[in-house]
C-alpha positions in Angstrom: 17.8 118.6 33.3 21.5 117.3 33.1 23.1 117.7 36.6 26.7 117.6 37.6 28.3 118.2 40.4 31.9 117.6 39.7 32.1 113.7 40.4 28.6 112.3 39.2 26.0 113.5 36.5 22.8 112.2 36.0 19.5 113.3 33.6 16.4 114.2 35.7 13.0 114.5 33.5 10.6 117.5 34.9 7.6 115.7 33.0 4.8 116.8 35.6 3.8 119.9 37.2 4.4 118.4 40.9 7.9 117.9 39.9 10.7 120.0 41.3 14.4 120.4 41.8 16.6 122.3 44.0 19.9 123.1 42.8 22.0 123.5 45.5 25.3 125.9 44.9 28.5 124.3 42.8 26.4 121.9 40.6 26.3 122.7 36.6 23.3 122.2 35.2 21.8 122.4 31.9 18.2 122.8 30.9 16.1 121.7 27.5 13.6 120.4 25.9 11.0 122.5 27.5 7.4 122.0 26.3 5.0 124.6 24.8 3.4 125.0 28.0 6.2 124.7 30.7 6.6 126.7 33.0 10.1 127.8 34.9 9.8 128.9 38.6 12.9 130.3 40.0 13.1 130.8 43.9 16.6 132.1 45.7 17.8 132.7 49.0 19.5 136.5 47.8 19.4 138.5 45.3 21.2 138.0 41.2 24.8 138.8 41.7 26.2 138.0 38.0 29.6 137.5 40.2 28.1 134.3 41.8 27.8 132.9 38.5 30.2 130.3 36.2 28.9 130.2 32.5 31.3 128.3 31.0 31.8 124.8 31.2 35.3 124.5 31.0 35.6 126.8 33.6 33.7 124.5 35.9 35.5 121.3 35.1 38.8 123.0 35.9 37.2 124.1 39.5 34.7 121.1 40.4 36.0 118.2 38.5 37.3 115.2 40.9 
């Protein structure tokens, strides 16, 4: 997972199934690589709001970037 929050990114490697991560809010991140047999758990505080959301990249370096 590539993370960034605005002022440092770093790579993290999910390579074992007692590995986790918790995204806290304004950080961009960007998953790949998955395995065959990965699985993707997603737990969150409230419910989707698509509102919440920033999908674009460059719209997150104009907000976050420092």
């Amino acid at each position: 997972m590539l993370m960034d929050d605005g002022k440092a990114a770093e790579t993290i490697r999910l390579d074992a199934p007692e590995n986790a991560i918790v995204i806290e809010p304004e950080v961009w991140h960007e998953m790949a690589e998955f395995s065959p047999d990965c699985v993707l758990l997603v737990l969150a505080d409230a419910p989707y709001d698509e509102a919440d959301y920033i999908r674009s990249r460059e719209e997150f370096d104009r907000l976050f970037k420092k």
